[in-house]
N, C-alpha and C positions, 0 to 999 in steps of 0.2 A: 785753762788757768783757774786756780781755787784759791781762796783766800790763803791757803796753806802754803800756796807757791809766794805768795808775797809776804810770808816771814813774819803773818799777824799768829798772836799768841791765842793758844782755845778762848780762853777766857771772853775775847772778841767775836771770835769765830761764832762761838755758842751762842751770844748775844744778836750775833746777825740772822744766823738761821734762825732764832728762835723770831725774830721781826718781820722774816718771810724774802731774805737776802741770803739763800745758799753760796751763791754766786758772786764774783766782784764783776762791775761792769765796766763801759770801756775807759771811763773818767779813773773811775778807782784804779783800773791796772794801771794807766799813768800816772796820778800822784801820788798813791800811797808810798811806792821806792824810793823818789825823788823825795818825800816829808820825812820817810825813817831815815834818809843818807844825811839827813843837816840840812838839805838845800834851800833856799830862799825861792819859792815860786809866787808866778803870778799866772793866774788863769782863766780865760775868757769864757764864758759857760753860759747859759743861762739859769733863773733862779731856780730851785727845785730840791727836793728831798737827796738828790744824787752829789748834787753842789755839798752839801753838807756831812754824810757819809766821809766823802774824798778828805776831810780834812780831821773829823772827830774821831776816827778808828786807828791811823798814825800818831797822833797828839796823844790818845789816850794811850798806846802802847807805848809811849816815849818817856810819857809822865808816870807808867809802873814800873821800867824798867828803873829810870833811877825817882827812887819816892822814900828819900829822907825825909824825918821829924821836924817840921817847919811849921811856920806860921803867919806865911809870906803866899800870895799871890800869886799863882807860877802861868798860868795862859790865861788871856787877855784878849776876848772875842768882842770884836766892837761891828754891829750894823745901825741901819739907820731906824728902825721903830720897833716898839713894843712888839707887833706880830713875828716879826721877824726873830726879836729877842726869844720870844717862847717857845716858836720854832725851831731856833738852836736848841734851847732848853731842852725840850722835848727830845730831838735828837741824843744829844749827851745823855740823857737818862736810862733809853734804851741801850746805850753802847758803856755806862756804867754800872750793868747789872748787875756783874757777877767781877766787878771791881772796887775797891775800898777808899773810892777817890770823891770829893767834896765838889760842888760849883754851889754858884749861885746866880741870879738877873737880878738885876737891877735896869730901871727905866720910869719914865714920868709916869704919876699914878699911883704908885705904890708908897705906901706906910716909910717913910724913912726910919721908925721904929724898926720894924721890919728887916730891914734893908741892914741895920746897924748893929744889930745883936748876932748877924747872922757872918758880918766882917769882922768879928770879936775872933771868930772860931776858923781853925785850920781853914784854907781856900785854895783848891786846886784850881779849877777853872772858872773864870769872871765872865757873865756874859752880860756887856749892856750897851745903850744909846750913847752916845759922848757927851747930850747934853746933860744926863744926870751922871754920870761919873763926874765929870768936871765938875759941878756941885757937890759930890760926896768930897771930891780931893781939895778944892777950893775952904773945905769947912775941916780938912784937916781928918776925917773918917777912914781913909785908904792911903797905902802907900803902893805905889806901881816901881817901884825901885827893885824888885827881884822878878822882874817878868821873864820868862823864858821863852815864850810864842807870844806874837801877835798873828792875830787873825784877823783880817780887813773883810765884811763880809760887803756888796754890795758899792764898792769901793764909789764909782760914778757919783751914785744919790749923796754919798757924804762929800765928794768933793763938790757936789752943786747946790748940797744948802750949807755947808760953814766949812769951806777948806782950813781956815783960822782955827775954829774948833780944833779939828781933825791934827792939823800941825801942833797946837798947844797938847794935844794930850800922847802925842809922841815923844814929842821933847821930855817929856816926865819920866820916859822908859831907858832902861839900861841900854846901849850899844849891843852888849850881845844877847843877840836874841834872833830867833828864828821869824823872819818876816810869810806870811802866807795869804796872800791877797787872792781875790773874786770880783770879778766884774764880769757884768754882760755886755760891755764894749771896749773896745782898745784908742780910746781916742789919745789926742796930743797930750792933755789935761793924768789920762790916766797913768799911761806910760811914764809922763815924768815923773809923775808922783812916787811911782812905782820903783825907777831906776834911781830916782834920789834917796830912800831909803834901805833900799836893797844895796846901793852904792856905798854906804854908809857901814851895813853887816859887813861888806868885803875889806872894805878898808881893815873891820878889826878884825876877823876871820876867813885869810885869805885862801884858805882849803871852802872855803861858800861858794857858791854857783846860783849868780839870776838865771831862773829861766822860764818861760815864756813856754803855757801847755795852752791849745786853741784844738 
């Protein structure tokens, strides 16, 4: 199996080998098809550079295939701390080399200066903690009204320091939208969480499929 059998475009491909990923591994041969088909996944993993891959190399071939003149917000990567936030970052960087595509982080600590000149200007991928989103959206700074992906990274940790948080900054998001969750456990807590808003996608897009990669 080559990256090539899973329908990623060079532009990725080159960007992976050039990082020292010739190869997809066994995480990747499962969700990447399942993220390019529309499907709503949830996935039990542990944390790790492989967790992150699985989700930023489909996301970004999704968001070049159709990449209209906007100035709207389109994925929506939410973990629980700055390290992690940079870690995606980091991630997405390598995987948007040799692509024409915008993010940015946002998380406590940083310049809301910063932060604010940089939400003025086109924004493909959002990557930040929910407690400073929710501050940036609360002051009126952001609009999460044209998200196309959510990404839940580390799902557990947010449902056990402010589920409240996590629910409010949902409710802010469009119905349609591609849900793509990560946890390193499957407890009662995650699942429901999981099947309540993946439940949610199906209602308004009933060609969507939950499913559950372990």
């Amino acid at each position: 199996m080559s990256f090539k059998n899973l329908n990623l475009i060079n532009p990725i491909i080159r960007a992976a080998t050039e990082a020292g990923c010739p190869m997809p591994t066994e995480l990747q041969i499962k969700m990447i098809p399942q993220i390019l088909s529309g499907k709503d996944v949830l996935c039990q993993i542990a944390r790790g550079t492989e967790r992150m891959t699985s989700f930023t190399m489909p996301v970004l071939q999704m968001l070049k295939k159709n990449n209209p003149d906007h100035n709207d917000t389109r994925v929506l990567v939410l973990t629980p701390t700055k390290e992690t936030v940079l870690q995606i970052e980091d991630n997405f960087e390598i995987y948007t080399k040799y692509l024409p595509l915008s993010q940015l982080s946002v998380y406590e600590g940083i310049s809301n200066g910063t932060q604010l000149s940089s939400l003025r200007r086109r924004l493909d991928v959002l990557i930040a903690t929910p407690e400073k989103l929710l501050e940036l959206d609360d002051q009126r700074h952001i609009s999460l009204s044209k998200i196309e992906f959510l990404i839940i990274d580390d799902i557990e940790i947010l449902l056990e320091k402010n589920p409240d948080e996590l629910k409010k900054l949902i409710s802010k998001l469009p119905v349609k939208r591609q849900n793509i969750l990560y946890s390193s456990t499957l407890s009662k807590e995650v699942s429901g969480f999981a099947d309540k808003i993946c439940n949610g996608r199906m209602e308004t897009m009933k060609t969507t499929e939950y499913s559950a990669v372990s």
